[in-house]
C-alpha positions, 0 to 999 in steps of 0.5 A: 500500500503507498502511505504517501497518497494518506499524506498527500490528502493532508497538504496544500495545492502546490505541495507533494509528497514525493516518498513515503516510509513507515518506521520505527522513532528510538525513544528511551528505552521505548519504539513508537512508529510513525509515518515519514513523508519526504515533501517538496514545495518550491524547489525546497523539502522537508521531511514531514513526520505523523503519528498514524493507524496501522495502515495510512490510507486517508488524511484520517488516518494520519496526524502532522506531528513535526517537521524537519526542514532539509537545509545546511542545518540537517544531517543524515547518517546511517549508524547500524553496527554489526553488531545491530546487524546480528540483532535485528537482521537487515533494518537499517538505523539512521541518525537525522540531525537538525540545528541540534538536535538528533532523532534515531529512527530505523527502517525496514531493510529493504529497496524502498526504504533505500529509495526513500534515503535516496531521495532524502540524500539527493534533497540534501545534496542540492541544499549543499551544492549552493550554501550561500543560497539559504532557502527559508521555508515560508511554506511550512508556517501553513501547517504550524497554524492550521485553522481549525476544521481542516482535518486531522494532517491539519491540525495546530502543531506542537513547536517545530522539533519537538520530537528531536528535542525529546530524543536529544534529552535522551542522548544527552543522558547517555553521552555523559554515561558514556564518557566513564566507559570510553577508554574501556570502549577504545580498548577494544579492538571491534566494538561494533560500534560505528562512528558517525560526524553529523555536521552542526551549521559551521561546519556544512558551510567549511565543508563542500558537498562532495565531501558530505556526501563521502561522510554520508558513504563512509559512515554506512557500514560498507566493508572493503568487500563491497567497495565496486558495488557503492560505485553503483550509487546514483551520484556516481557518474559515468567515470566512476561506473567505468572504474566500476567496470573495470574493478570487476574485470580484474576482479581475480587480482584483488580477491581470493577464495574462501571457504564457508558452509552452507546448511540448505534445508527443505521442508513440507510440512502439510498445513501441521504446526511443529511438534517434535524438536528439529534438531535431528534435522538442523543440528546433524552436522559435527560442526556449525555451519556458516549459513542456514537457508531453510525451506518450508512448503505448505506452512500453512493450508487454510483459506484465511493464508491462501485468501489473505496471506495471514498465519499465525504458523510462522512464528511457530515455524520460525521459532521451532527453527531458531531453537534447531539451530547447531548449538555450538554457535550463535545465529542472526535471522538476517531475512524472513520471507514468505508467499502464503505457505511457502517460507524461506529463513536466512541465519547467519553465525553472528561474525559473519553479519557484518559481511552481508550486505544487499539483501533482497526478497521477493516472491512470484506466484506460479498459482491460477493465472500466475498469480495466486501463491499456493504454488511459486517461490521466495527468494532471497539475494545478498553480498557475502563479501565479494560473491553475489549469492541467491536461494530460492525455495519453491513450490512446483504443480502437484499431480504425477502426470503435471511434469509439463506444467512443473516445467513452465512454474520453473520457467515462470520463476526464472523470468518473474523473479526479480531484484531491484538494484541499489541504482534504481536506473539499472534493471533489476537482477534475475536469479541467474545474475548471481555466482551462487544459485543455491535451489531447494524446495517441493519440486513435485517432480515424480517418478513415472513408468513404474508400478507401486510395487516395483519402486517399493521393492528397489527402495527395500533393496536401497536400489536408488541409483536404478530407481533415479532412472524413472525420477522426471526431474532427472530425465527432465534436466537430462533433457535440458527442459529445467535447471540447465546448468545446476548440479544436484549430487547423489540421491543415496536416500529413499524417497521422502513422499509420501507417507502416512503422517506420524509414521515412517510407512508408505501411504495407505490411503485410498490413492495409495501414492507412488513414492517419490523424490519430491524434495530437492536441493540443487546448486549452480555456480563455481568452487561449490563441494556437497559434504552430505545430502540426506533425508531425516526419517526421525521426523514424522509431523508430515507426510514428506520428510526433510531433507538438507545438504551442507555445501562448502562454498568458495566465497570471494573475499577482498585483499586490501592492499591488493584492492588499493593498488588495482583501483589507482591502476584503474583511475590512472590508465582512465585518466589518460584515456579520458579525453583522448577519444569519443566512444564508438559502436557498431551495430549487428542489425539496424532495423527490426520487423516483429510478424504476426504478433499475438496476445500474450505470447512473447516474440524477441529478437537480438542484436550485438553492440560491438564496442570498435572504439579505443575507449570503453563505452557507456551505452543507454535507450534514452527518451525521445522528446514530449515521451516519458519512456524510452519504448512503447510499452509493448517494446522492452530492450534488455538491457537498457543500458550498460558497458562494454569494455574496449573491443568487447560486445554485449547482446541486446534483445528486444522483446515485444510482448502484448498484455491486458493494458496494451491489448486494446488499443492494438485490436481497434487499430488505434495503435500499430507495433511501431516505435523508434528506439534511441541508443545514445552513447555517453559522450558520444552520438545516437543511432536510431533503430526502427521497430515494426510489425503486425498485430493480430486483433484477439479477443482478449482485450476487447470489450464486451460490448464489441465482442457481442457485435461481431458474429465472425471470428476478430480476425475476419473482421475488416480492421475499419470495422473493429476500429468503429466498435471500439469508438462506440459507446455502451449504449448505442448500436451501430445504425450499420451493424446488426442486432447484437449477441447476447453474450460474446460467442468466445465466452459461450464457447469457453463456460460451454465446454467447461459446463459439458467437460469440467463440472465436476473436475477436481480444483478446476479454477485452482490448478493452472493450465499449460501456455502452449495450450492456452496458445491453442485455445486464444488462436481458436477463439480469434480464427474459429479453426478448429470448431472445437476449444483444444487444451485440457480443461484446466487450461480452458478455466484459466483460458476464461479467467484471463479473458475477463481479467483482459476487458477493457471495461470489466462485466460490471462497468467501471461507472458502477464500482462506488455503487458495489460497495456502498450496497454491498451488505444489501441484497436487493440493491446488489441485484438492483444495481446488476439489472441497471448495468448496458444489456451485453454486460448483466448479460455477461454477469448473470451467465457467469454466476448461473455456471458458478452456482452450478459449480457450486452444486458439484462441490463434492467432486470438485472441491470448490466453494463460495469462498474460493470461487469468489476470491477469484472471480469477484476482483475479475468482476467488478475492478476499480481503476485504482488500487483495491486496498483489503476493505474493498476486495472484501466488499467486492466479494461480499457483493458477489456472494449475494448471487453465489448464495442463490445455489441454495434456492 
């Protein structure tokens, strides 16, 4: 949820909130959170500091507590301590001065909170770049007396600093403490306590920007391991990132390797709560290990954590594990990161915490229509030391003969997951773009084309190694479909799914399971050795057993002395290379045609710049002018820019994919796939590159209203045609065109066939279908051939889902949203606003809650119910053009219920 739109409802006309960032303010022995909002107003900032609820979504929610202009006055430093590291895993503690005062605040670890220090920086940086010109901040008396009635953010402001002044009492007391203690301090030789300048008026005005700036860089924990990544840095320019550049080619003179152990542990733990102790699992290695990465997999199985993302099982799971760890050593939980019931928890040993750094998490859901998170990943991303290191813990498709779409989730993982940067200008980094890529997880990938009985007989005679020949992730990656690259070491253990939970015996359930490796542990990178890969029977809480590995990595760490010279080396060669001569490239292909162009479906060509200068060379698509993007958005360049060394080359693709928000325009004609692309080089010239193509109209991303007027297939339809159905409005017809369809003949075509095949098929609506079939069916609906929709049923269910979620204007118009939630408690106004809705779309409305009510009545078989069915189709339905917070999808789904509820009559 963005807080900075609950801060914009409280300011004046001419004001902005650029940033906003919840935190927690440092008091005495006491933390109170409160709300920070970077606000601009002629040319001038100020960091504006609220009391607020839980979540700020309006003006009501938040109250003006205090206001600290950004002048020569204000300082920022970043004072976290490795020590404070170890403690409170990756938040990031700050110290805001002003005049002279001094308020403590700490922020959660992550690429936001960096953006909003970032922005606060940049707004310092521009008051120190002119400190004879002293701005005055007339603009923030407004809010010291705000007249009374304007609202809570407006409300009569205790004097200016108060807030300071209460956490500088603190510190006064604590400085005069620890004057007693200060030789002891300065006797040891790592108190983990960082010293910080803050720079009181005097002093900003002796001292140059630059120089302030290094202070700020200095002073926020950075170790000489990640010294080539703080080039990174926004304020850095072009010479600096060529240094950059240069530091990580010659990488191998200033670091060498050493070894460091890694625990890597999985675990599906079906929905149950701890009850043994893990310690067989986590403390089965002689010594301690450097690193924990710990899997869990369906955490948690109710609807409350599908639906809301919400378990009380995570703090139980977390605390289980904390108390597993090896007891011969102390660990720092550095990162916790969960996507419904999937769970992934970093521990480092407590000296190493200083040495991380760059930690990241994201998830992606590979779940129905690739969003819903029963199925996906978490993934985590750090810097230890020199060496960029990534752990991803996933979820693949369940089911034996599913290896396809286990298959396309992996894929999914691969090209969705991604980490914003440090620079938030460079694109982001997937999970290949590390030296380590450490994989664990549920894969689910089965063993096939053999009977029950035969796979228990080779277990009984520990024949794993002929057994491994039937497993299909290995057949798959022999095949090179999955996990090209990564290594898995031998499976000398029997398979860990499935059985009967609370003991060791095989399932005894009515669908008697084959048993099977699902739980895995790969790796892909250099200097990597397993010292053991096993499962762990003793544990019995689940029907899968646990399974761990401890590698011993080589990491990369930095020679000082050998850093130094390499870098003076690098900026002296530079130096006199820099004004020699102007940067040049050639181009593999200067002009690029994209045929037959569809919805959804990916097309990408490369290109090659060689760098045929004498100089190395930065390289970037820039804007052109009046265009707030360097492409259309159907049209990505990967990567957007970059370096490339003297006489070397980098590939570029370009990628145009289609998707629900670019559709539209494309289908009426109003917009073609055509664009000119702009690659400006950094002290150099611009080559222009065209791209074109042509588009295929599609159904997907086409109104209700024009679908219902066409009677042949989108792609007979002359282009004239389609152009003035696009411009007619909900209400009118046509004079030309005939008496419209009741419903889109594509819709028909899809709920017909899952009416006759899928009514009573298991998790239809919760199991995805495959891509290439729903290729197969979006080509049937836009071509009519063939007569009959092809592909599996659970591909035809997420066929139908991703043709309402590509309307223009949803089945119940944009026009009438306000109206949903106003009368969402209310039956008879529910029902009263659908038959107000144009006729194609109650149409449209009605014949979709008659096959779900029918659905419903096959519960049974395929396990639905109301609430399943209206999480998905609810937000599908009725959409707002902003955001929804929790309150509206809530009442969007109490309004929808009111027409599932009409099964019982």
């Amino acid at each position: 949820m963005d807080q900075s739109v609950a801060i914009q409802e409280t300011l004046e006309k001419d004001d902005n909130c650029v940033i906003a960032v919840q935190c927690d303010v440092l008091f005495d022995d006491i933390t109170e959170s409160r709300l920070l909002g970077l606000v601009e107003s002629t040319h001038q900032h100020a960091i504006f500091i609220y009391t607020h609820r839980r979540m700020a979504i309006t003006a009501e929610d938040v109250s003006l507590e205090d206001i600290i202009p950004i002048s020569l006055d204000f300082a920022v430093v970043e004072v976290s301590s490795p020590d404070e590291l170890a403690v409170v895993g990756a938040d990031t503690r700050v110290r805001v001065s002003y005049l002279e005062e001094e308020l403590e605040l700490r922020l959660p670890f992550g690429s936001h909170s960096r953006l909003f220090l970032s922005e606060v920086n940049r707004a310092w940086s521009d008051v120190c770049k002119l400190p004879t010109k002293t701005p005055h901040f007339e603009w923030i008396n407004k809010y010291q007396k705000a007249s009374k009635g304007q609202g809570v953010g407006k409300q009569a402001l205790a004097p200016l600093s108060t807030t300071l002044t209460k956490l500088n009492q603190h510190l006064k007391t604590e400085k005069s403490s620890d004057k007693k203690g200060s030789l002891e301090g300065e006797k040891g030789s790592n108190s983990g306590v960082n010293k910080s300048r803050v720079y009181s008026n005097a002093d900003s005005q002796a001292i140059s920007s630059r120089e302030i700036r290094d202070d700020l860089v200095h002073s926020s924990s950075h170790t000489p391991s990640n010294k080539a990544q703080i080039l990174t840095m926004p304020q850095f320019n072009l010479r600096d990132n060529l240094i950059k550049c240069e530091l990580l080619k010659n990488e191998d003179i200033y670091t060498y390797l050493e070894d460091f152990s890694f625990f890597l542990g999985t675990y599906n733990v079906n929905g149950q709560v701890p009850k043994e102790s893990l310690r067989p699992w986590l403390s089965c290695t002689p010594d301690p290990p450097d690193m924990y990465c710990v899997g869990f997999q369906e955490l948690d199985l109710s609807k409350e954590a599908f639906f809301f993302n919400d378990t009380p099982k995570e703090v139980e799971w977390t605390k289980a594990v904390s108390q597993a760890l090896h007891p011969d050593a102390k660990y720092a939980l550095v990162k916790l990161v969960r996507l419904v019931g999937i769970m992934l928890l970093f521990y480092v040993k407590k000296e190493h915490a200083q040495f991380i750094s760059d930690v990241e998490a994201e998830n992606v859901g590979t779940g129905i229509m690739g969003r819903m998170g029963n199925k996906g990943a978490v993934a985590i991303r750090f810097l230890f030391h020199n060496s960029s290191i990534c752990v991803v813990n996933s979820h693949l498709a369940a089911h034996i003969e599913e290896y396809e779409r286990r298959n396309q989730d992996y894929k999914d993982i691969c090209s969705r997951l991604q980490f914003r940067q440090l620079d938030p200008t460079l694109p982001p980094l997937t999970i290949m773009k590390h030296n380590v890529v450490l994989w664990i997880g549920d894969l689910n990938y089965r063993i096939t084309d053999l009977e029950v009985s035969n796979v228990k007989e080779l277990i009984g005679k520990k024949d794993f190694e002929t057994l491994h020949n039937y497993d299909q992730l290995k057949r798959q990656i022999d095949e090179e479909a999955v996990f090209v690259g990564f290594v898995e070491g031998d499976i000398d253990f029997q398979p860990t799914y499935k059985y009967d939970t609370g003991t060791d015996k095989w399932d005894t359930s009515e669908k008697c399971r084959v048993p099977a490796w699902c739980d895995r542990i790969l790796w892909r990178g250099k200097n990597i050795k397993q010292q053991h890969y096993q499962s762990h029977m003793a544990l019995k809480t689940s029907d899968h057993k646990p399974v761990s590995s401890l590698l011993v990595i080589g990491i990369k760490r930095v020679n000082s002395e050998a850093y130094k010279k390499t870098f003076e080396e690098i900026v002296r060669n530079i130096d006199k290379m820099e004004n020699e001569c102007i940067p040049s490239v050639t181009l593999s292909k200067r002009e690029f045609h994209f045929k037959d162009v569809k919805f959804m479906q990916h097309q990408a060509e490369t290109f090659s710049l060689l760098n045929d200068g004498q100089v190395p060379c930065q390289f970037e698509f820039i804007q052109k002018p009046n265009e707030s993007t360097y492409s259309k958005p159907w049209l990505t360049a990967n990567p957007p820019k970059g370096f490339i060394a003297e006489g070397g080359s980098v590939d570029i693709e370009l990628e145009v994919f289609v998707n629900r928000s670019t559709a539209p325009d494309l289908n009426s004609g109003k917009q073609e796939i055509e664009d000119i692309l702009v690659l400006h080089l950094e002290r150099g010239k611009d080559y222009f590159i065209p791209v074109a193509g042509n588009y295929l109209p599609s159904c997907y991303g086409t109104s209700i209203n024009s679908l219902c007027h066409m009677r042949e297939p989108i792609q007979d339809m002359p282009q004239e045609t389609l152009r003035q159905l696009a411009d007619m409005s909900l209400d009118e017809n046509a004079a030309n065109i005939e008496k419209p369809l009741d419903i889109p003949k594509e819709l028909w075509m899809m709920v017909d066939h899952l009416f006759r095949s899928a009514i009573r098929q298991e998790d239809i609506f919760q199991q995805p279908g495959l891509r290439s079939e729903f290729a197969e069916i979006r080509d049937c609906l836009d071509t009519g051939i063939p007569d009959f929709l092809p592909g599996s049923n659970h591909s035809v269910a997420e066929a139908l889902l991703l043709f309402l979620d590509a309307l223009p204007e949803p089945v119940v118009p944009y026009s009438f949203y306000q109206q949903c939630l106003e009368s969402c408690y209310n039956a008879s106004q529910c029902e009263k606003i659908i038959s107000m809705l144009p006729r194609c779309h109650q149409n449209v409305f009605n014949y979709l809650a008659a096959f779900l009510r029918e659905l419903l009545k096959n519960s049974a078989s395929n396990r639905l119910d109301v609430n399943i069915l209206t999480t998905i189709f609810a937000s599908l339905l009725l959409k707002s053009q902003k955001k929804q917070d929790l309150a509206e999808k809530r009442k969007t789904q109490e309004f929808f219920q009111h027409f599932l509820a009409q099964t019982s009559s």
